[in-house]
Structure formats: C-alpha cells, structure tokens
C-alpha positions, -999 to +999 in steps of 0.1 A: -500-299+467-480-318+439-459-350+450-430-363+429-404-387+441-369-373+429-335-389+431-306-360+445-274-363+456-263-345+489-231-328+480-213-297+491-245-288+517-272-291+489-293-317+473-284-315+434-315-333+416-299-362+395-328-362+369-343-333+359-380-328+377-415-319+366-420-296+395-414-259+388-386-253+420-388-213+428-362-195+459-386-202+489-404-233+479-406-253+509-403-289+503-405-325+525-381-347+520-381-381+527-343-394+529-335-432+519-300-431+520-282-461+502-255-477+527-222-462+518-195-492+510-176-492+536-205-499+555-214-525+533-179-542+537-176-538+579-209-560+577-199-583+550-170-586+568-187-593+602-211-623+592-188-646+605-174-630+638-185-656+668-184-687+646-161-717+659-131-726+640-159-757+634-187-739+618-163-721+601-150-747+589-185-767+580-191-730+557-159-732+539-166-766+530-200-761+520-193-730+496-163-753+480-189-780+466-204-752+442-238-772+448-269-749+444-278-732+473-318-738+462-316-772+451-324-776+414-337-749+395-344-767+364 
C-alpha cells in the first residue's frame, strides 16, 4: 500500500487534487481519506466575535484599556 498526504479541495461533489500527486489514480481505486477541514471564516468571525460575550461592562472595560497601552503582551523580547 502506498501513503501520500495530498491537499484537495471539495467542490461540486468531488475532491479536485490542488497539487498534482505521485500516485497513479485509476476509475475504481479505492482510497482513505483523512479530512482536516480548515474552519471556514465565518466561523472564524462568530468565534472571534464571541470571546467577549459574558464579560462585565468592567472587564470589558479593564481589556479595552489594557490593549490601548500597546505594551508587549510577553514582556520584553529583547
């Protein structure tokens, strides 16, 4: 059995290959695919927009003034 990890894109039913593979695909080769999907965007946004649902006008307020100062977040990284 031959193993190669290959990036596709799901579109129209079908996985199209992005890059071109080393395997030699025939009709009735069966495959396994292992899917790690990427987050789409909008999924992305709803959570970043989410991180501060439950905070008190307070701690919102603490946040807004700690992101103002522009100080590293780390400390020093000289």
């Amino acid at each position: 059995m031959t193993a190669q990890m290959v990036d596709a894109v799901y579109e129209h039913g079908t996985f199209r290959l992005i890059q071109p593979s080393t395997i030699a695909f025939h009709e009735g080769l069966r495959v396994r695919l292992m899917i790690d999907a990427e987050p789409a965007p909008d999924a992305m946004l709803s959570l970043a927009a989410s991180v501060y649902d439950g905070l008190a006008e307070q701690d919102l307020a603490e946040v807004e003034s700690l992101t103002q100062r522009r100080a590293p977040f780390f400390g020093d990284r000289s």
